[in-house]
C-alpha positions in Angstrom: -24.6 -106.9 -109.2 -23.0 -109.9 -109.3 -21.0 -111.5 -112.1 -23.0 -115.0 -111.0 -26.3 -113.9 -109.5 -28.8 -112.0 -111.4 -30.1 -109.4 -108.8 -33.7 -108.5 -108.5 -34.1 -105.0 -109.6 -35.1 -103.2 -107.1 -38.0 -101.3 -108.6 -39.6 -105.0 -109.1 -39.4 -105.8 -105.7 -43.1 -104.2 -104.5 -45.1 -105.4 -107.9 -43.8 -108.8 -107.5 -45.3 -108.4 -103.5 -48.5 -106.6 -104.8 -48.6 -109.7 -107.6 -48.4 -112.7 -104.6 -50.9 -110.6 -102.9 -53.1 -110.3 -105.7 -53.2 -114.2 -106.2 -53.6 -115.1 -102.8 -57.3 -112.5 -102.8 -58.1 -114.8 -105.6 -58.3 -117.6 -103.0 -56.9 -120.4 -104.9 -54.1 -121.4 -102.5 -57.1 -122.3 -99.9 -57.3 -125.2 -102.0 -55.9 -128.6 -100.3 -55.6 -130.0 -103.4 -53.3 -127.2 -104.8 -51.2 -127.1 -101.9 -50.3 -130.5 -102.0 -49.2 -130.3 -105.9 -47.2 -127.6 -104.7 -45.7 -129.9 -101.7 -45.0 -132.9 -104.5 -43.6 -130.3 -106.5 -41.4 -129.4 -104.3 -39.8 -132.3 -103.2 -39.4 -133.1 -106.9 -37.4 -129.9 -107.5 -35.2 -131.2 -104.7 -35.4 -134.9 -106.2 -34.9 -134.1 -109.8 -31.8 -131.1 -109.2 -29.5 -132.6 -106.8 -26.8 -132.9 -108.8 -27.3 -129.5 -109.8 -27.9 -128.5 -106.8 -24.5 -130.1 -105.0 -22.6 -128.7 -108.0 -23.8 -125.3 -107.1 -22.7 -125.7 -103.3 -19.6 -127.0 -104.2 -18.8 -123.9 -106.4 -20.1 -121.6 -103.3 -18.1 -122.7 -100.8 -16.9 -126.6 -100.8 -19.9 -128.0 -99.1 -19.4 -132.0 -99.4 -21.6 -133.9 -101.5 -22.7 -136.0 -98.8 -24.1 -133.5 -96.1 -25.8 -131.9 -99.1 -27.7 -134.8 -99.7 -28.3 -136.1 -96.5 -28.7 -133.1 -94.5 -30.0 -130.6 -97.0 -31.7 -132.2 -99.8 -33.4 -135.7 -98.4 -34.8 -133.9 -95.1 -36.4 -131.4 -97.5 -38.1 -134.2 -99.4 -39.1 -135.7 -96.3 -40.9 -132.9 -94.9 -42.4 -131.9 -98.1 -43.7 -135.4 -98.6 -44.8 -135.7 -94.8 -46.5 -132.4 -94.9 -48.7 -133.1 -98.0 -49.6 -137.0 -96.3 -50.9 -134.6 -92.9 -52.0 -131.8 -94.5 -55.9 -132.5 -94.3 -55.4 -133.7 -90.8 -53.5 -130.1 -90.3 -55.9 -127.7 -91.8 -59.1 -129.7 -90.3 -61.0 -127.0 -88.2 -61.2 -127.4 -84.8 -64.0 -128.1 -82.5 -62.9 -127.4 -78.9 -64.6 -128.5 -75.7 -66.6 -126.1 -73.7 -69.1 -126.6 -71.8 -72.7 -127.9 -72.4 -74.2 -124.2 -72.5 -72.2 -123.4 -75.2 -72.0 -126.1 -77.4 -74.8 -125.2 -79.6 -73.0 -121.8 -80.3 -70.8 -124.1 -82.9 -67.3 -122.8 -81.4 -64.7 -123.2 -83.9 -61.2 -122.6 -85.1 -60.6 -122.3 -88.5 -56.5 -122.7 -89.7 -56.5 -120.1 -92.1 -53.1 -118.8 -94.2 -51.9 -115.9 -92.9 -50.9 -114.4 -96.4 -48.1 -113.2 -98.3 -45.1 -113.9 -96.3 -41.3 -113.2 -96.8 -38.6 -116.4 -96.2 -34.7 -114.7 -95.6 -32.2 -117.7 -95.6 -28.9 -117.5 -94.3 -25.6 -119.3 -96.6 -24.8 -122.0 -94.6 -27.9 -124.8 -94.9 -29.2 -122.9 -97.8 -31.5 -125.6 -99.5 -32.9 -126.5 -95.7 -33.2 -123.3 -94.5 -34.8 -121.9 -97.2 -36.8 -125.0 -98.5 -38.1 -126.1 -94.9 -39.9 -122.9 -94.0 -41.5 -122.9 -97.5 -42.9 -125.9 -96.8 -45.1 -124.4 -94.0 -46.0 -121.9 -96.5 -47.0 -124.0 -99.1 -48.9 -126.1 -96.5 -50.7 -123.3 -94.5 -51.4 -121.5 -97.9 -49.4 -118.7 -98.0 -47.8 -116.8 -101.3 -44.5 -116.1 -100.3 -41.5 -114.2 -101.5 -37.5 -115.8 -100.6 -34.7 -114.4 -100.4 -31.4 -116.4 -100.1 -28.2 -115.5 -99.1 -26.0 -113.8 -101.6 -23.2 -115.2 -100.0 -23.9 -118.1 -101.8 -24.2 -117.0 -105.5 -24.6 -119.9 -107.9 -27.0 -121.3 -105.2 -29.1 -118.4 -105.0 -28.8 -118.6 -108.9 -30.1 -121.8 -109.3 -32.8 -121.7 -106.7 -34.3 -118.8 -108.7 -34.9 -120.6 -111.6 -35.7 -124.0 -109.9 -38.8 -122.0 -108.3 -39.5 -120.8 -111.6 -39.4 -124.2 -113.4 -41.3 -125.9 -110.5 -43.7 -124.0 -108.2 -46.2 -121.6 -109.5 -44.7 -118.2 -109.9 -48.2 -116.6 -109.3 -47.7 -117.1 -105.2 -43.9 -118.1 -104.8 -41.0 -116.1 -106.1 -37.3 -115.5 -105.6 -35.8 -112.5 -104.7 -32.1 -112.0 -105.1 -29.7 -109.4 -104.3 -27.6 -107.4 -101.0 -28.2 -104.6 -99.0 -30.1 -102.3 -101.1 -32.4 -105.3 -102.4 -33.5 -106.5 -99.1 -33.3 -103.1 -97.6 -36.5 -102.5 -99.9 -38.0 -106.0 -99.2 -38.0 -104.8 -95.7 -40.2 -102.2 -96.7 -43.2 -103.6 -97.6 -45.7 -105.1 -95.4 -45.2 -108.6 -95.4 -48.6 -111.4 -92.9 -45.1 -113.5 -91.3 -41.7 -113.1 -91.7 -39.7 -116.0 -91.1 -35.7 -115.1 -91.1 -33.0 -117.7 -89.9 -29.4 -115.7 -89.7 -27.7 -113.8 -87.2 -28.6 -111.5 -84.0 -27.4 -108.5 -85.5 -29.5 -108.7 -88.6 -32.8 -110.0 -86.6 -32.8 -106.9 -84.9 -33.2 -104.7 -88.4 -35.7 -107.3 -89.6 -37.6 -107.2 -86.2 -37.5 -103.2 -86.2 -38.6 -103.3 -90.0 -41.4 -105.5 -89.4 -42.9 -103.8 -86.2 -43.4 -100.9 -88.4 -46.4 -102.8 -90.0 -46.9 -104.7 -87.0 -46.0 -108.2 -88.7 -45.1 -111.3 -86.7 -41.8 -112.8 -86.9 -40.3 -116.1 -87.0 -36.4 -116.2 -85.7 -34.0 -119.0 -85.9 -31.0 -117.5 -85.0 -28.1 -119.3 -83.1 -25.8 -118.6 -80.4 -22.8 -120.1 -78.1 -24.2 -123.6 -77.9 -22.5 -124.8 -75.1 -21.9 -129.1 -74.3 -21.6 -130.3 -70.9 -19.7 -133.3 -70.0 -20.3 -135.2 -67.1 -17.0 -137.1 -65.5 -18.4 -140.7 -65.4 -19.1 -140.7 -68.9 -17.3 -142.5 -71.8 -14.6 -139.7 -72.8 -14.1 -141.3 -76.3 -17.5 -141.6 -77.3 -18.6 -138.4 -76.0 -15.5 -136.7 -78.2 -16.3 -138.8 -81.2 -20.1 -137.2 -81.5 -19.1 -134.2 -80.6 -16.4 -133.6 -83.0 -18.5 -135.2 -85.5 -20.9 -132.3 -85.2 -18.8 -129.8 -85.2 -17.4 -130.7 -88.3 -20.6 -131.0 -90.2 -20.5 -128.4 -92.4 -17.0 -127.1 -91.0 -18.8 -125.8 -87.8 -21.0 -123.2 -89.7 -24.2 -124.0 -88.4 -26.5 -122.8 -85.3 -26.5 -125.7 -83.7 -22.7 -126.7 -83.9 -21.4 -127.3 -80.5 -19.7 -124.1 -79.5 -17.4 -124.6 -76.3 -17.0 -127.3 -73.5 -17.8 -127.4 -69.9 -15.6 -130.5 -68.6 -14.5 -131.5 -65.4 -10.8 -130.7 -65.0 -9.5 -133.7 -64.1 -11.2 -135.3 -67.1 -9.9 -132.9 -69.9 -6.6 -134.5 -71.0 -8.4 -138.0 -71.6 -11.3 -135.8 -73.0 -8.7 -134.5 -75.5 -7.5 -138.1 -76.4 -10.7 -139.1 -77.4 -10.9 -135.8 -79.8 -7.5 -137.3 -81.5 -8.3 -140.8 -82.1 -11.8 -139.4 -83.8 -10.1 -137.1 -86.3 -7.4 -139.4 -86.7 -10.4 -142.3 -88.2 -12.6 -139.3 -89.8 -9.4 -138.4 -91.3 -6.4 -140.1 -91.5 -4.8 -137.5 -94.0 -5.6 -134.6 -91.8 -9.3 -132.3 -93.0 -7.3 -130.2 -94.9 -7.9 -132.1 -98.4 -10.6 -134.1 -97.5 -13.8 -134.3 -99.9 -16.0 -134.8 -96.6 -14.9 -131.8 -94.8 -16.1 -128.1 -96.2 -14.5 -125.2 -96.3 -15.4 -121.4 -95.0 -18.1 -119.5 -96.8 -16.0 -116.6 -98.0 -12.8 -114.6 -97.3 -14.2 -112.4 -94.5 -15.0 -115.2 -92.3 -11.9 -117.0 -92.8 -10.4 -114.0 -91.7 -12.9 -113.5 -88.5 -12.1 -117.1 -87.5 -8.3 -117.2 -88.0 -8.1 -114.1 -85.7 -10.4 -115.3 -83.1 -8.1 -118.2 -82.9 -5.2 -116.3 -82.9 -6.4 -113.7 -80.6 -6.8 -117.1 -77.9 -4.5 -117.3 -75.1 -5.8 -121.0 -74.6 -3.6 -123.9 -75.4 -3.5 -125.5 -79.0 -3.7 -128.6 -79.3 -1.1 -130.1 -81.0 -0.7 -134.3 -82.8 -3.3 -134.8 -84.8 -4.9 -131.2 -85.4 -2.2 -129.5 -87.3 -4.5 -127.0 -87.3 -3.2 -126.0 -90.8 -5.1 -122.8 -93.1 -5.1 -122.8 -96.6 -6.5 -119.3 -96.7 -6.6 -119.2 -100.8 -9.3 -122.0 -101.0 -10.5 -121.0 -97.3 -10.0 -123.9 -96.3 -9.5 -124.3 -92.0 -8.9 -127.1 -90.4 -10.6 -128.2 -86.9 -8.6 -126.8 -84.2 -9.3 -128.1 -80.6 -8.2 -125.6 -77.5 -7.6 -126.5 -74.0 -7.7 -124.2 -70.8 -9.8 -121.6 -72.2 -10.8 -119.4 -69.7 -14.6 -117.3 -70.2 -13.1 -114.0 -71.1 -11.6 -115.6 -74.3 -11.4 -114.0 -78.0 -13.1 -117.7 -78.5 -15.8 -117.3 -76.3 -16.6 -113.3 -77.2 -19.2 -114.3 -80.1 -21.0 -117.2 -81.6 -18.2 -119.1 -83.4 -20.1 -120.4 -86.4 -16.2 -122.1 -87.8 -14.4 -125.6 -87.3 -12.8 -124.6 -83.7 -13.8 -125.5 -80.2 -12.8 -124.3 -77.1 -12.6 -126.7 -73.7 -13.2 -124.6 -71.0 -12.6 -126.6 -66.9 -15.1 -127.1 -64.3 -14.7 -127.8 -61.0 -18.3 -129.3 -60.4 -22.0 -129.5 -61.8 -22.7 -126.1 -60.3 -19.8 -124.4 -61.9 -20.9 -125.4 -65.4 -24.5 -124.7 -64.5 -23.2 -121.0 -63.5 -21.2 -120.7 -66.6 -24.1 -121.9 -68.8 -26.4 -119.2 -67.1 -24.4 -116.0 -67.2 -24.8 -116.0 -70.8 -27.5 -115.4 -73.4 -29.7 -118.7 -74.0 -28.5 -120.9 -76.9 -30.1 -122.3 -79.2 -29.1 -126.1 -77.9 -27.6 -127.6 -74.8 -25.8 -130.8 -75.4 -25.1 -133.1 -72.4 -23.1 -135.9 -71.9 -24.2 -138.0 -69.3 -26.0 -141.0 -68.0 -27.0 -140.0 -64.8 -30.5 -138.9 -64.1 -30.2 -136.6 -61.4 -27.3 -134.7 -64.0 -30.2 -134.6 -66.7 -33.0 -133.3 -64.1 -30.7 -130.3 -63.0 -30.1 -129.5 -66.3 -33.0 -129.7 -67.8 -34.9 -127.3 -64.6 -31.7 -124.9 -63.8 -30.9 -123.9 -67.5 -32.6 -122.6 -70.4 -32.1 -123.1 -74.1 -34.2 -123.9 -77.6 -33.3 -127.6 -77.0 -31.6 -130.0 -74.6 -29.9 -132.9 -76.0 -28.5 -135.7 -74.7 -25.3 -137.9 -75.1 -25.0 -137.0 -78.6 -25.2 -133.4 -81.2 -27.1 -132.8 -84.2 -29.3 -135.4 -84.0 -32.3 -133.6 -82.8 -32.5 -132.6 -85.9 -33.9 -135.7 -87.5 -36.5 -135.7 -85.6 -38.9 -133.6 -87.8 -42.1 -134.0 -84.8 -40.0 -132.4 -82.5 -40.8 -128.3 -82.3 -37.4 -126.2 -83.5 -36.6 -123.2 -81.8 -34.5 -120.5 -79.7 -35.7 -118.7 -76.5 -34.3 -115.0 -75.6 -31.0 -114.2 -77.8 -31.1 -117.4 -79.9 -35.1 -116.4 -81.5 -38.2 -118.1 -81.1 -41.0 -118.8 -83.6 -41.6 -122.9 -83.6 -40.5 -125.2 -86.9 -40.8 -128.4 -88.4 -44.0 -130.3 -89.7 -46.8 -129.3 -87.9 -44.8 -126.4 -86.0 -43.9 -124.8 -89.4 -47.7 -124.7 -90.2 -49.1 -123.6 -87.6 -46.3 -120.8 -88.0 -47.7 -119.4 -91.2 -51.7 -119.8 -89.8 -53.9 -117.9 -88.0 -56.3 -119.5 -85.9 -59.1 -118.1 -86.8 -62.2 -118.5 -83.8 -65.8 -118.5 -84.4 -68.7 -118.6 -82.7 -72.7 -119.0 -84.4 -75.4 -117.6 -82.0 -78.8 -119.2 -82.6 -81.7 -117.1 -81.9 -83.0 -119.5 -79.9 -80.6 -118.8 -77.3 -81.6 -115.0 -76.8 -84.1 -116.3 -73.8 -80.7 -117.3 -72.4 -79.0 -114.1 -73.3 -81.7 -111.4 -72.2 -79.8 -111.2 -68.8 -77.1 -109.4 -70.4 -79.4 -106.0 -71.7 -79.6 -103.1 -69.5 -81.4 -102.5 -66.8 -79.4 -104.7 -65.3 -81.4 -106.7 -62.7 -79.9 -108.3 -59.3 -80.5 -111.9 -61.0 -78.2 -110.2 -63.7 -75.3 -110.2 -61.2 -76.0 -113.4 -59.8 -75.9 -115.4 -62.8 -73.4 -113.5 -64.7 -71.4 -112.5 -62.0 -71.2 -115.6 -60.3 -67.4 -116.4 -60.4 -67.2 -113.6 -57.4 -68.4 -116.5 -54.9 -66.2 -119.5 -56.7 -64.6 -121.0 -53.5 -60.6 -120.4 -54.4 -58.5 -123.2 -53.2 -55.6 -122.4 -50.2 
């Protein structure tokens, strides 16, 4: 237990399941109408408790004011709000095209809820990571339990109550605690789970859930790795990158993670890095209200000895570098010559440093790219076209963005996801529907077509084979 977050007692945990599952038997989040109060609702919570909300972050773990609002709160609104405006269009059945034979067999597919699922959120986007996901719930018209991070106490705290004062507590509950309360969330069967976090920790949800044989949703993460190509504009390229991997002090999935740069272009690549800190922040990050610190003491420690543990070069001027290890706070740290057996490159880095690793040519940082699990996102820097081609056909990640970071982000009609070690499952808008649905197909057999049907009863005649059989004799192109 917690001196700041109420834990869920664990004996609770399966009535307040068996209590979501209860409501949704009674049907009433099928209604359209419901869902979308529920949607409104929603982004009202986030409207209405910001302030509370950024206070709570703040207390957590220093998270600025402004990425709270911008990156947490207002694209939580926005999908809330979009979703309830597309919702009908959404959840209209289907009627697919099939040939003239069939047609009066009414063949359709009905977007059904899948049912009670479980949301687990990770510490470092809490609001989006949880809030975004329960969006699709709300929308398909699933009940659904979440469970935030306890890394993030007075969050988790608040979001409990919010749900409480806001959504209807018959189909949407929080439940809060560690090891031993998710341990029996993990349990119980659950239609989807839908867990953004870590590898290590998708691999016990994954083996949990297969025991029931429930589908998953993973966001997880990775070494996100940014390629920059030689003819492109050194400043600008280390401008946006720097400027993504300081959102949120580097603790997100789809921070940039290392460099591939051509050697002859890394020195001028690293002057670029210091004229954009030096205008992000002219006092150094240390202090700064727009920069955040780590989440807690262990991973201040993890990333101070991964950095220490790096026989790349520092980077010296403007990144001091300093570590105020009291308040956790870290600045960004930018190191040169790392070579691919480095303590920086051993693990996802998820923290405000970044690693430039040389390339020799295209190929090389194609090579590097590939002898390591798929990330999550592939940033590029380049203009050129045959650059982009190559990239996008000899590599594999989630996403592949160009010439800047983050960004891909605001573009909610886009699909969200991992391949291989970095998770699959689609999100966002429609994606995070169609995530919590089943598509339910259906077919309605008049009797007048059992004339047309007779061929299929035993005996079977040779016309039988003919007609039915037909696709024996389709002519197969060379």
């Amino acid at each position: 237990m917690s001196d700041i977050l109420t834990y869920t007692p664990v004996e609770e945990i399966p009535k307040i399941r068996d209590d979501l599952r209860a409501t949704f038997r009674t049907g009433v989040t099928r209604s359209l109408e419901w869902r979308k109060r529920q949607l409104y609702q929603l982004a009202r919570m986030a409207q209405n408790e910001a302030e509370a909300v950024c206070d709570a972050m703040t207390r957590d773990f220093g998270k600025p004011r402004f990425e709270v609002i911008v990156a947490e709160l207002s694209a939580v609104i926005r999908v809330a709000l979009k979703s309830a405006e597309k919702l009908e269009e959404w959840a209209r059945p289907e009627l697919p095209d099939v040939p003239d034979s069939q047609k009066n067999w009414k063949p359709t597919i009905y977007k059904v809820p899948k049912g009670t699922a479980l949301i687990i959120s990770p510490w470092n986007f809490p609001v989006t990571l949880t809030l975004q996901p329960l969006v699709g719930a709300i929308a398909a018209g699933c009940c659904a339990v979440l469970k935030p991070s306890e890394n993030v106490p007075h969050f988790s705290e608040l979001l409990a109550k919010l749900v409480s004062q806001y959504l209807d507590t018959s189909a949407y509950r929080v439940v809060n605690g560690a090891v031993p309360e998710i341990t029996k969330v993990l349990e119980l069967q659950w239609d989807h789970i839908f867990y953004t976090g870590n590898g290590r920790v998708a691999r016990i949800v994954t083996t949990a859930a297969a025991k029931h044989l429930t589908p998953c949703s993973l966001e997880l993460g990775g070494k996100s790795p940014v390629v920059v190509d030689a003819a492109y504009d050194m400043e600008l390229a280390a401008k946006r990158i720097l400027w993504g991997k300081c959102n949120n002090a580097g603790q997100i999935c789809v921070a940039p993670d290392y460099i591939l740069v051509p050697r002859q272009k890394q020195d001028e690549l690293v002057r670029g890095f210091e004229k954009a800190y030096r205008t992000f922040f002219p006092n150094g990050a240390l202090d700064d209200a727009d920069y955040g610190g780590i989440v807690n003491d262990f991973h201040f420690k993890r990333l101070s000895t991964m950095l220490d543990r790096s026989q790349g070069e520092k980077v010296g001027g403007a990144f001091e570098g300093r570590r105020d290890p009291a308040r956790r706070r870290l600045e960004p740290v930018i190191v040169k010559g790392v070579d691919g057996n480095d303590s920086l490159l051993e693990e996802e880095i998820f923290g405000p440093l970044l690693p430039i690793v040389v390339v020799d040519s295209l190929d090389d940082a194609i090579d590097f790219i590939n002898a390591r699990p798929h990330p999550l996102v592939l940033y590029a820097f380049t203009e050129d076209p045959n650059v982009k081609e190559r990239l996008i056909n000899e590599t594999q990640s989630g996403s592949i963005v160009f010439n800047d970071t983050f960004q891909h982000l605001a573009v909610a009609e886009l699909p969200f996801s991992g391949i291989g070690e970095s998770g699959y499952g689609y999100q966002f808008l429609r994606y995070t529907f169609e995530a919590f649905t089943h598509l339910r197909s259906s077919v309605d057999i008049p009797k007048s077509e059992e004339s047309r049907l007779s061929l299929r009863y035993p005996p079977h005649k040779p016309e039988a084979y003919q007609v039915l059989g037909s696709a024996l004799n389709i002519r197969i192109p060379e």
